[in-house]
C-alpha positions, -999 to +999 in steps of 0.1 A: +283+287-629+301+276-662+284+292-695+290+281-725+294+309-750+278+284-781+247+277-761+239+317-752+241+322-790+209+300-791+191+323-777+196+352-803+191+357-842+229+363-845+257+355-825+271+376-793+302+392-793+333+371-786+334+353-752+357+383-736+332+413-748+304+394-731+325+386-700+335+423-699+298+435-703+288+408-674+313+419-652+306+461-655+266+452-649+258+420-635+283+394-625+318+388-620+340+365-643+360+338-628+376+334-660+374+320-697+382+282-709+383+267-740+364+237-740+366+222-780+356+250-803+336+267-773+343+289-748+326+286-715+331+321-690+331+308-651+301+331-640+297+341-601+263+345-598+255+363-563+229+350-540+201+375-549+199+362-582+205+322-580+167+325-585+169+332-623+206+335-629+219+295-627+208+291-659+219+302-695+183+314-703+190+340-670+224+344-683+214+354-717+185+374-707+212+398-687+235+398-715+203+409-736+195+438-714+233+448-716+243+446-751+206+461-761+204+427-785+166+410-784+163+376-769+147+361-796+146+328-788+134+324-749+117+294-738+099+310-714+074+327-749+066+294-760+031+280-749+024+257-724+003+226-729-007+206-702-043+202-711-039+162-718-045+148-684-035+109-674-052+089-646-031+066-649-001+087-625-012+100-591+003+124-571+000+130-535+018+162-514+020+157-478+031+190-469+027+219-498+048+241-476+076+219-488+064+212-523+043+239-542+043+227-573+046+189-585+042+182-623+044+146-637+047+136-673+041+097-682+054+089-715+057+057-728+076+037-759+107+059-756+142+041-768+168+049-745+202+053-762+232+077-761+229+114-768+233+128-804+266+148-806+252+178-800+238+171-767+267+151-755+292+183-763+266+209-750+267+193-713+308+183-717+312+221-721+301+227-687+314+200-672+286+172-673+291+142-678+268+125-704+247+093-695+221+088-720+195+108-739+168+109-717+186+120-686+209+143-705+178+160-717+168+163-679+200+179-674+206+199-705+166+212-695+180+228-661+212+243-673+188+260-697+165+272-677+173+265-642+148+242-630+159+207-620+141+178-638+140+139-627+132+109-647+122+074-634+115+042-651+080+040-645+080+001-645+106+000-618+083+025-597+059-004-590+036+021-591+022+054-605+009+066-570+036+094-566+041+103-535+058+138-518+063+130-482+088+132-451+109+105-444+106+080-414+133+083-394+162+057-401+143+053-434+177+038-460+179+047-498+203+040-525+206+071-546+220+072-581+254+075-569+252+041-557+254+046-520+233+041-491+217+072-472+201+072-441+174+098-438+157+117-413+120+128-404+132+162-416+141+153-453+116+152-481+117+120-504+096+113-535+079+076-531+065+055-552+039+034-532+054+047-501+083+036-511+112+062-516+126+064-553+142+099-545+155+122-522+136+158-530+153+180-549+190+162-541+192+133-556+173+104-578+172+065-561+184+033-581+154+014-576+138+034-605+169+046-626+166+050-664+187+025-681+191+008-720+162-012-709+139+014-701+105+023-720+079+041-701+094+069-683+076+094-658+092+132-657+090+149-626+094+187-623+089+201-591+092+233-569+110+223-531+112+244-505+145+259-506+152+256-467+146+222-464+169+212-494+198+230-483+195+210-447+191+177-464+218+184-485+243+202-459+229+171-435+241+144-462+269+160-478+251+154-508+252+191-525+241+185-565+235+214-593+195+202-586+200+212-545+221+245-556+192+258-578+166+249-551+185+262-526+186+300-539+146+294-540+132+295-572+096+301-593+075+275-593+060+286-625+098+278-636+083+241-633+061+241-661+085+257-686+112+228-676+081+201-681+075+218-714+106+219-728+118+183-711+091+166-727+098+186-764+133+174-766+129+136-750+100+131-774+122+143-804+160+123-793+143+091-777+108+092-791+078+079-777+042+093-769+030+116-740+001+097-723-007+131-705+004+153-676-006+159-637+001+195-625-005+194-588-002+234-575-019+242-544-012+276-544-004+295-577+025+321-573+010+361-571+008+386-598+033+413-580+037+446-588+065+470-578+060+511-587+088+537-588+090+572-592+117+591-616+123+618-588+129+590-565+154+572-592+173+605-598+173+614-562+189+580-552+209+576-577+222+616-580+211+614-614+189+635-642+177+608-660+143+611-682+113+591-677+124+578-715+158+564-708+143+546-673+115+530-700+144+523-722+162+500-692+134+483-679+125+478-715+157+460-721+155+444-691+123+426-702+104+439-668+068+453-684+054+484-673+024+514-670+038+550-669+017+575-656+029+609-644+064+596-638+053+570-615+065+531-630+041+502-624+062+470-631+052+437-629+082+415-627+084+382-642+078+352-626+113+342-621+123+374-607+117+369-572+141+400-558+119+425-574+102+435-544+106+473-535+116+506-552+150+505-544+153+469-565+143+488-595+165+517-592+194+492-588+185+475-620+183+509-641+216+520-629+237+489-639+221+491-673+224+527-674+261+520-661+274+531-629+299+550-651+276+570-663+264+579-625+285+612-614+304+608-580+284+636-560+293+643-522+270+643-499+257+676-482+273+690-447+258+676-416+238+706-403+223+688-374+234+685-339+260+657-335+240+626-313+268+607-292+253+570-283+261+573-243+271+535-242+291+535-268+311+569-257+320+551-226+331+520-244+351+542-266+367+558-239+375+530-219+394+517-248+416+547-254+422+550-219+433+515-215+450+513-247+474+540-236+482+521-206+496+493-229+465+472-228+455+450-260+418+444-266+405+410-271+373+393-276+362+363-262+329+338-265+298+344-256+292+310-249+298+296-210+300+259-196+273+275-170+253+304-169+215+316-163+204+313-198+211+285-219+211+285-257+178+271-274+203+260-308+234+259-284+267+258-311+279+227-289+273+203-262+302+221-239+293+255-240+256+256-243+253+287-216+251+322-226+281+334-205+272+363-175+305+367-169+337+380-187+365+363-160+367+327-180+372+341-212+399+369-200+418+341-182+416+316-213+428+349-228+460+354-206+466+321-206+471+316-243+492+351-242+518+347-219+536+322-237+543+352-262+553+381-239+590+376-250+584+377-289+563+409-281+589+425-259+568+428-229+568+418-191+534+410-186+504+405-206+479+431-202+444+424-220+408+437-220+372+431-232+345+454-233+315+427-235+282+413-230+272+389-201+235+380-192+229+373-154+201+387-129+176+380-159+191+410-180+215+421-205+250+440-194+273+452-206+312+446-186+346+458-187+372+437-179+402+440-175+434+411-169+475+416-161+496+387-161+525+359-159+532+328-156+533+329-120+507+350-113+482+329-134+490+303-111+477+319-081+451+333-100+447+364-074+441+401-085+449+392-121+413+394-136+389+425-125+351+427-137+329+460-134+295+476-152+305+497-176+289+527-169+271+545-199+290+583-200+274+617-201+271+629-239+291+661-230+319+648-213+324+626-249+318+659-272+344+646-300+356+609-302+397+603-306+404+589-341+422+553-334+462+559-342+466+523-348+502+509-363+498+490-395+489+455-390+515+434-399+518+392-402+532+369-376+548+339-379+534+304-377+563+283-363+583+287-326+606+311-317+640+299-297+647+332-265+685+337-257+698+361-228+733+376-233+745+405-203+776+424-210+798+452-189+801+485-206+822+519-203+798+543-186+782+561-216+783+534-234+753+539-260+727+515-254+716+516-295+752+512-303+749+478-285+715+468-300+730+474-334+754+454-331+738+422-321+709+428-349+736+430-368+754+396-358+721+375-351+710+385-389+669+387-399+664+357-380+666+381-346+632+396-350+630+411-316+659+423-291+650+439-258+666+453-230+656+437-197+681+449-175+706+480-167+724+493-137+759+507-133+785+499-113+814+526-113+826+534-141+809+498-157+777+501-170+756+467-171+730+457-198+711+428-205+693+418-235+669+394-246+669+380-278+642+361-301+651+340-330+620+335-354+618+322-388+584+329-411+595+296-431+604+271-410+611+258-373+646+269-362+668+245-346+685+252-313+724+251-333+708+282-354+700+304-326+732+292-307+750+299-336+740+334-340+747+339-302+779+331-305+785+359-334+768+382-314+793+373-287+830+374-304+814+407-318+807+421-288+844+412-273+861+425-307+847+456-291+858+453-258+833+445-239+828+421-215+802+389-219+793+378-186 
């Protein structure tokens, strides 16, 4: 999320730190910093804000309130202290939710005599700096609204609604509308639209419709600000490939008591940039959001965190971090704010007092011996086993789908329409598996492919778990006969497995991309002749672009010795051609002569 570092100063009595010290203090407690732009005379930090917190964090009222609680500086100015007012009704707007499981909160505003015109400087430069593009007051004020405090606003021209019924519905299936983008999008019974006698003028928590979109010539105006189920927004949005900062916000599921201090503060600034007069609100909210309340103990904070903190410097962080409390014999009663929706056990609390504390602060303390009897899982000693074993025989492991043409138990969400079995048996992904393989056995070095899969099938109306094992060439994956074997793997006897082998694994390294050109070359050789001597010499000759040389073959013949090797040219750049690999060969060759032997 792009913060400008102007607009958190709002929020306090005197300005932060410079836009590095509050990246530096973000990134040690909260969030990690993409990096810093200059956008005018601001600077905006790029802020990744992780999943648990897109709740309260898209916003630079969340941001601020974290830089707050770092830097110990009072948010002064928070929008979320100011009263809310929504005590002057209006009959003349309706609204209707068809499903509240979808839609728990649904405010309307209906103002009228408002003059729609571009943004005053200050608003324009405020969205620039996070890279919005301004329209015109009334919808910049929308927008400026949710980068403030998260909650995505909508306006519509209430004349071109045709109506003040508001609706919250599904859509019909095949149902068309024109969003604000201009094109057409054909929805589902799945998507929730906003209507306007039955008529959709938006696409839930996506994207606002054309056929009521604010413009120069607009005067009444209805603001809608809403709570959607965050679920069903990410589907219509993945669905339509219509992702907006409105679907991102609802998407992380947010507050909807976050609703009414969007309303509030929509209605503030539109009222004081583009004028006109509030003709009253409609607040439909089925179901209020709960009162929670999370308790923690100090013992359990010091135990967890290997701390000796005091029951006054855990006040002193939740303090900061503006979560109110009752302390009573060490025990903290905290009722999180509404917004903070991933306040739901102990352990959430402890987190947040040790990254205001600082995790520097925290002293690295090793855990305890192990004093208790060392429990081997019998499956997975066998599966172990069975790996070493087969390793060691030259084996390489490989895992293969789960998903089957055929099978016993098909999917209920199957990934595809080709594979929509549960496979219940390992043979068809081993063979695949060979298959792909042996085209490499030369760049490996090897003679024959040799893979194995420890796996899961489902047949006989069970679970089981299979070894498999496949060895291979080209020629014997054409008959297909004893290549691939298939057996139970049997669980093992804890005290046959007392103490696992650590893996002694080489290093991984990279292969390359593009094809790699094979050349044979066989020589005679004095008797004795050292068969590294002769490898040397053609690594030498090829250059790096010989990545692997084998020998294949060897046998003497009186006082000859014969050898054969096998060499692979392989670039990690760029395709070879067939005149680079011939033209190493032929190095390799006068080489090989200049030492007397003979090239056959």
């Amino acid at each position: 999320m792009k913060v400008s570092k102007q607009w958190l100063d709002n929020f306090f009595d005197a300005p932060l730190p410079g836009a590095e010290a509050v990246a530096e203090a973000l990134t040690f407690h909260a969030f990690e910093i993409d990096g810093i732009d200059t956008v005018g005379d601001d600077q905006v930090l790029d802020v990744k804000v992780t999943p648990n917190r897109g709740h309260d964090c898209l916003s630079h009222r969340g941001i601020a309130k974290e830089v707050s609680a770092i830097l110990n500086t009072p948010l002064t100015k928070d929008p979320f202290k100011r009263p809310i007012d929504f005590s002057k009704n209006t009959n003349a707007v309706t609204v209707e939710i068809q499903k509240s499981e979808l839609c728990k909160r649904y405010i309307a505003a209906y103002i009228k005599g408002v003059k729609v015109a571009p943004s005053p400087e200050w608003l324009r430069k405020s969205l620039e700096a996070v890279g919005q593009r301004s329209i015109n007051n009334v919808v910049d004020a929308t927008n400026l609204v949710m980068f403030n405090t998260g909650q995505p606003l909508h306006a519509f021209d209430a004349h071109k609604l045709g109506s003040l019924s508001i609706g919250v519905r599904l859509a019909q299936e095949g149902e068309v509308m024109q969003a604000l983008d201009k094109k057409n999008y054909t929805l589902t019974s799945s998507m929730l639209v906003i209507t306007a006698a039955d008529a959709p003028v938006g696409i839930a928590g996506v994207k606002g419709g054309m056929p009521a979109a604010i413009d120069e010539a607009t005067v009444d105006i209805v603001i809608e600000s809403a709570n959607f189920e965050g679920v069903s927004i990410r589907k219509t949005a993945s669905a339509l490939k219509l992702r907006t900062d409105a679907s991102a916000r609802f998407e992380q599921v947010i507050s909807p008591e976050l609703a009414a201090y969007g309303m509030q503060q929509a209605v503030d600034l539109i009222s004081t940039i583009a004028g006109g007069e509030v003709q009253g609100f409609v607040d439909v909210y089925p179901e209020p959001q709960k009162e929670k309340r999370v308790s923690v103990v100090l013992a359990h904070v010091n135990r967890l965190l290997g701390t000796q903190l005091t029951g006054a410097e855990v006040a002193d962080a939740l303090v900061r971090l503006g979560l109110p409390y009752k302390e009573e014999h060490g025990t903290f009663e905290v009722i999180p704010p509404v917004e903070r929706l991933d306040l739901e056990i102990a352990e959430d609390l402890i987190e947040e007092i040790a990254r205001i504390v600082g995790y520097e602060c925290i002293a690295g303390t090793p855990l305890p011996p192990f004093s208790g009897a060392v429990e081997i899982n019998q499956n997975f000693a066998a599966a172990e086993a069975k790996r070493e074993e087969l390793v060691q025989q030259g084996y390489s492991e490989v895992y293969t789908s789960v998903f089957a043409e055929k099978g016993e138990r098909i999917v209920l969400n199957k990934v595809d329409g080709v594979r929509p079995y549960m496979r219940d048996s390992l043979v068809p992904g081993l063979i695949d598996a060979l298959r792909k393989n042996i085209p490499n056995k030369d760049l490996l070095g090897l003679k024959e492919i040799k893979l194995f899969e420890i796996g899961t099938v489902w047949k006989q109306g069970k679970e089981i778990t299979m070894l498999g094992t496949a060895v291979g060439d080209a020629k014997s994956l054409t008959t297909k006969e004893g290549i691939v074997k298939e057996e139970v793997l049997a669980p093992a006897s804890a005290a046959t497995y007392e103490v696992l082998t650590v893996s002694t694994a080489d290093r991984y390294t990279n292969f390359s991309k593009y094809p790699y050109i094979v050349r044979d070359i066989a020589l005679w050789t004095p008797a004795g002749t050292s068969e590294e001597d002769v490898r040397a010499t053609i690594q030498k000759e090829a250059g790096e672009l010989a990545v692997r040389i084998s020998l294949f073959d060897r046998f003497e013949k009186g006082e000859k010795l014969s050898l054969a090797f096998r060499v692979i040219f392989q670039s990690f750049e760029r395709t070879l051609t067939e005149e680079e690999a011939n033209t190493g060969m032929e190095k390799v060759s006068m080489a090989l002569k200049v030492k007397g032997f003979e090239v056959r």
